[in-house]
C-alpha positions, 0 to 999 in steps of 0.5 A, a space after each residue: 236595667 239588667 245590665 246595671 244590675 250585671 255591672 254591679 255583681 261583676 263589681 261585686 264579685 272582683 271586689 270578693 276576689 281581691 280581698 280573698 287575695 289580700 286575705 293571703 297578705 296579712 300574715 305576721 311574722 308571729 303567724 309563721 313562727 307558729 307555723 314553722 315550730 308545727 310538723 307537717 301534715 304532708 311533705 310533697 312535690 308542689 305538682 302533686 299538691 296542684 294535681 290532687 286540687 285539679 283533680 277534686 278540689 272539695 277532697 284536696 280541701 278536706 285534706 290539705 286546707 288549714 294543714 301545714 305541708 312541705 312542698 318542694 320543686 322548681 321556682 317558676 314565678 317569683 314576685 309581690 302581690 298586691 299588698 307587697 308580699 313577696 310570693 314564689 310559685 312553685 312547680 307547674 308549667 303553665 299560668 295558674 298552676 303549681 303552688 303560690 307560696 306567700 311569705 312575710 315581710 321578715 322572710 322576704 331577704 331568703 325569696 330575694 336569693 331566689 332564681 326561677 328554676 331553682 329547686 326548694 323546699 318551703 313550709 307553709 299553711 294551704 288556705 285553698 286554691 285559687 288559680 295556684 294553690 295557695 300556702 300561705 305563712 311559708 318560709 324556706 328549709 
């Protein structure tokens, strides 16, 4: 019986996980305009923002969350996450660092120009961290 139990709270517990991702996935091309007509809060490398989250996340949230930032450094990761919008990783070396900025349907043909490596800018939303930061309503400067 325990382990049933335990079965359903990992069930449970992937489900919060996936829809907390998929969270990130359901901005409008309406919600980045709006998004990007605001000054930013910060403008900051992408391993600065990361650092101040590894190093206290509670503080970095009470700082950072619900701001829009311009984060800049190297492409490390571009890709599609599970609800199909395209996403770029940026600054950090290793799995789950730097910041994943998510971008919507109508700014995916400037991510498709993209190489890993190459250094931009892109203006977003923080909505936390989870793994990667994650900046969501972004698009490229």
């Amino acid at each position: 019986m325990k382990s049933n139990g335990r079965y359903h709270f990992l069930s449970f517990f992937a489900l919060v996980v996936f829809a907390l991702l998929a969270a990130g996935s359901l901005d409008t091309d309406t919600d980045t305009k709006k998004v990007q007509s605001q000054s930013p809060s910060y403008t900051l490398p992408a391993d600065q923002l990361y650092s101040a989250y590894k190093d206290n996340e509670i503080a970095a949230d009470a700082k950072y969350k619900g701001k829009v930032v311009v984060v800049s450094g190297a492409v490390q990761a571009i890709g599609k996450d599970m609800l199909g919008s395209a996403y770029v990783v940026i600054g950090g070396k290793g799995f789950l660092d730097g910041a994943q900025c998510t971008f919507t349907k109508g700014e995916e043909s400037s991510v498709a120009q993209l190489s890993k490596g190459q250094r931009v800018s892109v203006k977003g939303e923080v909505s936390g961290k989870m793994g990667h930061v994650q900046i969501g309503k972004c698009s490229l400067q």
